[in-house]
N, C-alpha and C positions, 0 to 999 in steps of 0.2 A: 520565511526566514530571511535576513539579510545576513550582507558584511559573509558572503561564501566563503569564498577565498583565504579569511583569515582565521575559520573556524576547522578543528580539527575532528573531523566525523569520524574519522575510525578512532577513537579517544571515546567520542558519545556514544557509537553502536558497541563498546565492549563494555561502557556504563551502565550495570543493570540494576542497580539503587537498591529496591528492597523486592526487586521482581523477580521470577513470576511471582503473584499471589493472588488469592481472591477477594474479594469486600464486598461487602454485605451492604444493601443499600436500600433507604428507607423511603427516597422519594417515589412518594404514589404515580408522579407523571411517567417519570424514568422507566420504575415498572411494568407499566402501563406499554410505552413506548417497545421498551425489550422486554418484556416476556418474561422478565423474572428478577428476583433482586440479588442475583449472585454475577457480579462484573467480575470480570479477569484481568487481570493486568498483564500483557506478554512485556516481556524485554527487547531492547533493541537489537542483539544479535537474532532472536527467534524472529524477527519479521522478513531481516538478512535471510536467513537459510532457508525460509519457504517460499522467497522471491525466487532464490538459487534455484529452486526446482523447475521453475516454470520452462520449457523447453523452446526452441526455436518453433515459429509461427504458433504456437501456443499464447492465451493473455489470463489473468486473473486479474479481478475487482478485489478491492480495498475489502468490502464487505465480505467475499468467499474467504477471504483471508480472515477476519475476525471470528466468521463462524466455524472457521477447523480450529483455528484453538480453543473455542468455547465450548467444541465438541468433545474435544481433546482432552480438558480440564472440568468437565463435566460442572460445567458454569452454566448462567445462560445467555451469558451475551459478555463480548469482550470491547473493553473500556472506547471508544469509539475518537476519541483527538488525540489519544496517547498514541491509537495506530497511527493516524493521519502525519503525526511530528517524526514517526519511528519510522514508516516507510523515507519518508521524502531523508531523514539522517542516513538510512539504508544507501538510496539513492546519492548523494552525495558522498557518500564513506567511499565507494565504488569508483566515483569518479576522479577522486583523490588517488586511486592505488592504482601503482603501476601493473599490478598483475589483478588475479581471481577476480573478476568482474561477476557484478551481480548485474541478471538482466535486466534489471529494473524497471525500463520503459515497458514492459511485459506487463505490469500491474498498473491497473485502469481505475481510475475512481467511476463511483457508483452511473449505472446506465452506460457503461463503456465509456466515459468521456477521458479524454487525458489530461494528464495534470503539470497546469502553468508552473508548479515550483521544484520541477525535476531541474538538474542540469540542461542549461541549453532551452528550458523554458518547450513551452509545447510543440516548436516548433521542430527540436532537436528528436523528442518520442517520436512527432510523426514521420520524422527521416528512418528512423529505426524500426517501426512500424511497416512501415509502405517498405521497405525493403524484406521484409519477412513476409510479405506478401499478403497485408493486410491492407484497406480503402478505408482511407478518411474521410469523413464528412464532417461539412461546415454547418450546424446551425445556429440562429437569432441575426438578427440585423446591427442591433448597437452591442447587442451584450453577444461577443462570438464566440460559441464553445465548438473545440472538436470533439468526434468521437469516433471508435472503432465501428465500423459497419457490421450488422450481423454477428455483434461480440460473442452472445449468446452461443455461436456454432464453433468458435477457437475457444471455449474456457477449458482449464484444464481441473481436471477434480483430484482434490487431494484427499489424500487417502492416509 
């Protein structure tokens, strides 16, 4: 996303279009890929409120997150870039309001790594991170990604 600062994200996370719903979908890779041709579409506040849960020293991945609502809605897979735009509007909605903070930096894109387009960029999760008593690691040499260490043992399961 650009131009932060002049975009109004709690405006976008209480915009929910024609969502939830499901769609029905015919490409054979796609299916292939996820498992089935019934995609979900969550809303931008439903990504809000299951960020909300995650607890102090607790993390969730993008992906735990697609798969409780697809679980949820008896789909078989939940739309995968709508989350990706709906989390990071999540994330900035939050950092716009002066109060009810969603812990955002909590949710990790795939393989625990954290994500460059939170507020504050990845360096700001990893402050928020390593404070909740979690270990960053650095890996690649040109191309550098962080990630939670040992993610796998802080996930929280949602239920």
């Amino acid at each position: 996303m650009a131009n932060e600062e002049k975009k109004d994200f709690n405006a976008m996370l209480h915009d929910c279009k024609d969502m939830p719903k499901i769609q029905t979908i015919t490409d054979k890779k796609s299916i292939e890929k996820y498992g089935g041709d019934k995609m979900y579409f969550a809303p931008p506040i439903d990504y809000d409120k299951v960020m909300k849960r995650i607890p102090y020293g607790a993390v969730i991945t993008v992906g735990k997150i697609r798969e409780y609502f697809a679980k949820q809605n008896n789909a078989d897979f939940t739309e995968p870039i709508t989350a990706g735009i709906f989390i990071s509007i999540a994330a900035w909605a939050s950092y716009q309001r002066m109060d009810d903070e969603t812990p955002y930096w909590r949710t990790l894109k795939a393989n625990g790594a954290l994500n460059e387009k939170y507020p504050g960029g990845v360096a700001a999760q990893k402050e928020k991170l390593e404070a909740e008593g979690h270990v960053i690691m650095q890996r690649g040499r040109k191309n550098i990604k962080y990630y939670v260490k040992d993610y796998e043992a802080a996930l929280f399961e949602l239920t």
